[in-house]
C-alpha positions as CSV (number, residue, x, y, z in Angstrom):
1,X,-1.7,-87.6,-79.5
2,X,-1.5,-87.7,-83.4
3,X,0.3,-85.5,-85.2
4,X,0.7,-86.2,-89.0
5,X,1.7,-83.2,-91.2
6,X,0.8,-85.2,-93.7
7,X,-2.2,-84.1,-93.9
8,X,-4.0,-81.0,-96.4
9,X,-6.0,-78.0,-94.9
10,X,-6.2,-75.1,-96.8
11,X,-4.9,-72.1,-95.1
12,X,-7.8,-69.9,-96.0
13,X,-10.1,-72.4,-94.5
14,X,-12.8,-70.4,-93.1
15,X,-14.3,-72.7,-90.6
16,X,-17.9,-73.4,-90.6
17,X,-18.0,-74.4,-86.7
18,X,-15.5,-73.0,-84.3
19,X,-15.4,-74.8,-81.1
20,X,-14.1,-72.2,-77.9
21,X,-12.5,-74.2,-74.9
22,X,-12.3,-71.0,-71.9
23,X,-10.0,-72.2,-69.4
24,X,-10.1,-70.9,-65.6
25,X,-6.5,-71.1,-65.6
26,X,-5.8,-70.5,-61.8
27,X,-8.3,-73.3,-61.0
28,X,-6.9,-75.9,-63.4
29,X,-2.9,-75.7,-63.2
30,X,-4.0,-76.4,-59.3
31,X,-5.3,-80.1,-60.4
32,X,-2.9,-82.9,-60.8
33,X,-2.0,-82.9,-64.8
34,X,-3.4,-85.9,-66.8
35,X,-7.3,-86.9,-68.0
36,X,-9.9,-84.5,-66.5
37,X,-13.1,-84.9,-65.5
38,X,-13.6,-81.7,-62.9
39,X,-14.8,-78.2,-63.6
40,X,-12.9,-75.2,-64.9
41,X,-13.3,-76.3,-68.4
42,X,-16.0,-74.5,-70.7
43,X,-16.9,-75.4,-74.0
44,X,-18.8,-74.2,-76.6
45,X,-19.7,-73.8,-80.6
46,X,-21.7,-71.8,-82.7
47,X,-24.4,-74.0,-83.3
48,X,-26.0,-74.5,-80.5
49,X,-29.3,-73.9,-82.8
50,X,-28.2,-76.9,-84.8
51,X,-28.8,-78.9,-82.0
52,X,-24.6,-78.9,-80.5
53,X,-25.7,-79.8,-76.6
54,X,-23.4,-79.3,-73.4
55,X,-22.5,-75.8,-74.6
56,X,-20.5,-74.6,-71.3
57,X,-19.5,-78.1,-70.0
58,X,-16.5,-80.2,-70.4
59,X,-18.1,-82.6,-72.6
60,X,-19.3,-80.8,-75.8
61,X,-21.6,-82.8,-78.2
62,X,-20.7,-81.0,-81.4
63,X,-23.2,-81.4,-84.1
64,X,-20.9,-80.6,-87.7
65,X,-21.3,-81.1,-91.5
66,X,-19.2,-83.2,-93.9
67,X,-17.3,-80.9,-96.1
68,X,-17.3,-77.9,-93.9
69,X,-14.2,-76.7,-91.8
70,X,-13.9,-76.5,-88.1
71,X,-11.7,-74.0,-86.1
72,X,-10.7,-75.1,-82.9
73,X,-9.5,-72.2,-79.9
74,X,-8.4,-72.0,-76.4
75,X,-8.6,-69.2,-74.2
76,X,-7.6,-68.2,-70.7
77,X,-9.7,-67.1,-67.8
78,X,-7.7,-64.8,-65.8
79,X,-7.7,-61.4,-64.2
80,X,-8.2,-59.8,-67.9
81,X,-4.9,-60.9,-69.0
82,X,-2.8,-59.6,-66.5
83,X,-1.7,-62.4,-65.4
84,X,0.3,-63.7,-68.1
85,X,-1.8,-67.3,-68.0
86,X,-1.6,-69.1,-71.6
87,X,-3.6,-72.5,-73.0
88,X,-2.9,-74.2,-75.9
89,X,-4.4,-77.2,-77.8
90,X,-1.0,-79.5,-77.9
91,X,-2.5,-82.6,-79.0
92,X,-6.1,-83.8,-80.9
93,X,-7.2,-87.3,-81.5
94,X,-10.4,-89.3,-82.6
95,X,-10.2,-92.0,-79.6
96,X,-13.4,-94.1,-81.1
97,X,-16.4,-94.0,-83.5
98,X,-16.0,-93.1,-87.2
99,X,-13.0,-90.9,-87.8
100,X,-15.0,-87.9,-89.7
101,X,-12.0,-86.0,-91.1
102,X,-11.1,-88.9,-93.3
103,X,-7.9,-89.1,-94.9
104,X,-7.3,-85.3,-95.6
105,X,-9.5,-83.2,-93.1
106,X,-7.5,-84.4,-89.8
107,X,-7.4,-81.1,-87.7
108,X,-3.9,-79.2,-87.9
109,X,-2.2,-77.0,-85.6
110,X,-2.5,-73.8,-87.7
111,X,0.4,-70.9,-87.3
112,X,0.9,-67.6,-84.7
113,X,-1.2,-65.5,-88.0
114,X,-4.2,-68.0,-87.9
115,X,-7.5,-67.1,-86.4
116,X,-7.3,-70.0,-85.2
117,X,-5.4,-72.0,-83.3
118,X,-6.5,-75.7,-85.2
119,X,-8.5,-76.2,-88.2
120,X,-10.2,-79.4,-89.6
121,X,-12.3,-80.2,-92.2
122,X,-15.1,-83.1,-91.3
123,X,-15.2,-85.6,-94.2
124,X,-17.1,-88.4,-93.4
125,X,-20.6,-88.9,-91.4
126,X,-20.6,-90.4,-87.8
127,X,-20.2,-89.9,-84.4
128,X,-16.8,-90.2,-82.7
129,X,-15.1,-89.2,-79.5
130,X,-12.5,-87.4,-79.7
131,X,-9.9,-86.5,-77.0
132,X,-8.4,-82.5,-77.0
133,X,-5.0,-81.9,-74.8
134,X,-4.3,-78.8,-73.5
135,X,-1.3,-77.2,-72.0
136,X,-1.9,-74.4,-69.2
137,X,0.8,-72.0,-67.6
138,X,-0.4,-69.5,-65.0
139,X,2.2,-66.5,-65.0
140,X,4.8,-67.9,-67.0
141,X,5.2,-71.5,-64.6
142,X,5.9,-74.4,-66.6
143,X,3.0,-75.9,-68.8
144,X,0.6,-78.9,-67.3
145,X,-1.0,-81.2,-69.5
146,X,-4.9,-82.2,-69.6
147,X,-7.3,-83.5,-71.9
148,X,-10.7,-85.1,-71.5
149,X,-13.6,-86.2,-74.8
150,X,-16.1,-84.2,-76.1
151,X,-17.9,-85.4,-79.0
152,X,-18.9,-84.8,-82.8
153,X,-22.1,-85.7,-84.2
154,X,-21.5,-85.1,-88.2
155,X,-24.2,-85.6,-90.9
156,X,-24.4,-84.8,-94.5
């Protein structure tokens, strides 16, 4: 997964899409760790009138615009948070197609007092895949690692 720090976002970025990844926690730290293709993932945006499709699948086709920010979260599905279950976006990579962060949008892991747990900013029309890795623990076990490859659709 890439990680360069190199990289500018703003830290007042409000983000004009924000992509939600709900996790059924219980269900997924009892699949092998590694690239996932099952259930128990659900994904979604806000712009699902702008013609994103697969809102509530794995495979989200996110359609976004060149110069506007995109927030990136994770949440757990668990008996109302009693369970102590946490997911985190670890790792984020455009794994083909036209990288549409450019040289300064690629999405950073923001910190604890962000809304949000990554922000990007898409740069540069295209479509890509892109591949998001999550770590899940259910009540405080050890993290296991998954990631799959939704999509981005960005136009001007």
């Amino acid at each position: 997964m890439r990680n360069n720090s190199t990289n500018f976002v703003a830290g007042t970025v409000i983000p004009a899409r924000v992509i939600n990844v709900a996790v059924d926690t219980v269900f997924l730290y009892s699949q092998t760790s590694g690239q996932y293709a099952g259930k128990g993932i659900y994904m979604m945006d806000n712009n699902a009138v702008g013609g994103s499709s697969g809102q509530g699948g794995l495979e989200l086709n996110s359609n976004v615009t060149a110069g506007f920010g995109i927030g990136f979260n994770t949440f757990p599905i668990d008996l109302a948070g009693s369970q102590g279950d946490n997911v985190e976006i670890v790792g984020f990579e455009v794994s083909s197609g036209v990288n549409i962060f450019g040289n300064f949008g690629y999405p950073q892991k923001q910190d604890a007092i962000s809304s949000y747990q990554w922000i990007g900013t898409a740069m540069v029309q295209g479509k890509c895949t892109y591949q998001l890795k999550i770590g899940v623990s259910v009540g405080g076990a050890p993290m296991k690692y998954f990631w799959w490859d939704p999509f981005f659709n960005c136009t001007s």
